[in-house]
Structure formats: structure tokens, C-alpha cells
N, C-alpha and C positions, 0 to 999 in steps of 0.2 A: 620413461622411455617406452614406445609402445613399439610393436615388432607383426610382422603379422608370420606365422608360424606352420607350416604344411605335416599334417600327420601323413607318413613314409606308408610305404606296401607292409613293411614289418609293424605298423603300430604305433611307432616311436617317431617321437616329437626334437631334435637337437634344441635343448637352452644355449649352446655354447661356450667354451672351454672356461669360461671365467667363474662358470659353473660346477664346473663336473667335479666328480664325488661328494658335492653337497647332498642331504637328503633332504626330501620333501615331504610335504603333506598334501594329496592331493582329495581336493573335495568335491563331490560333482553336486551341483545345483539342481533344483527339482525341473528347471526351464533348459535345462543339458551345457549351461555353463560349468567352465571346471575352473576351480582357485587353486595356485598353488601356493604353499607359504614353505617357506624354506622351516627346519627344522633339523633340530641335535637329538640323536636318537641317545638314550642313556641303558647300558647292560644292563638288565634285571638286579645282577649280582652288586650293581653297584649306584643303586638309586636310592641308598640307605644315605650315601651322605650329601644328596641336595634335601633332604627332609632338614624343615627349619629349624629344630632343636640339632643337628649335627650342624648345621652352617654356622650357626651361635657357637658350639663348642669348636668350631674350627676356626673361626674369627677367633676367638681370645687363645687359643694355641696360637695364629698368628700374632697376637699383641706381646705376647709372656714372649718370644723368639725374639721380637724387636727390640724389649726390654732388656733382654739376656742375651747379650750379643755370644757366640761361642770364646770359648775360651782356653788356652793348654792348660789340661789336670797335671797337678802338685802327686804323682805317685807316692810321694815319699809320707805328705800330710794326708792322702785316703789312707795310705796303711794305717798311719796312726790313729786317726778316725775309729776305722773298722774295729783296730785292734780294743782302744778302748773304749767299743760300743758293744763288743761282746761277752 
């Protein structure tokens, strides 16, 4: 879809609600075109787990979960467990 788009007194361009709070990445060409690509911005504090050794250990936490459906704990067989495991 192609749109043709008026930059406002203030600067600012409307994409249109179908849009909004998306973020972007806007890149300006050397010929004074600008691209925009849409984009998922990730908290610093929390870009440790798309790192591809944590996506791998979070795939097989999801596999072991589908494996191991939940289940209600036997209180009475932990006691005895614990009891004779100490």
C-alpha cells in the first residue's frame, strides 16, 4: 500500500492508528530518503534470554513442561521421602 504522507508544522509524520505504539527504526538514506522498519525494542536487563544458548535452554524447559504435565503432590509420600532421605 503506498500513501503519500505530509510532515506537520510540529515535525511529525501520522502512520495511523493501526500503528500507534509500534516502534520503529528509522534510517535516513544518503539521497535524503528515510525507511522505516518496524521494530521490538528489548530492555537491556532482559536481552540475556533471546541470546541463543538461553532460547535452547528455554525450548527444552518448554519440552520437559509438555512432558510433565502438572500434577497434585502426595504430602503424605514427600514426608516420607524427605523423612528417609535424611
Amino acid at each position: 500500500m503506498n500513501a503519500i504522507k505530509t510532515v506537520g508544522k510540529s515535525g511529525q509524520i501520522s502512520l495511523g492508528k493501526a500503528l500507534a505504539g509500534m516502534g520503529f527504526i528509522m534510517e535516513e538514506l544518503p539521497d535524503g530518503d528515510i525507511i522505516l522498519k518496524r521494530a521490538v525494542v528489548v530492555p537491556m536487563n532482559e536481552r540475556w534470554l533471546h541470546e541463543p544458548a538461553m532460547k535452547q535452554r528455554l525450548a527444552q524447559a518448554d519440552d520437559w513442561m509438555r512432558q510433565n504435565p502438572p500434577r497434585e503432590t502426595d504430602l503424605d509420600e514427600l514426608e516420607t521421602k524427605l523423612i528417609a532421605g535424611s
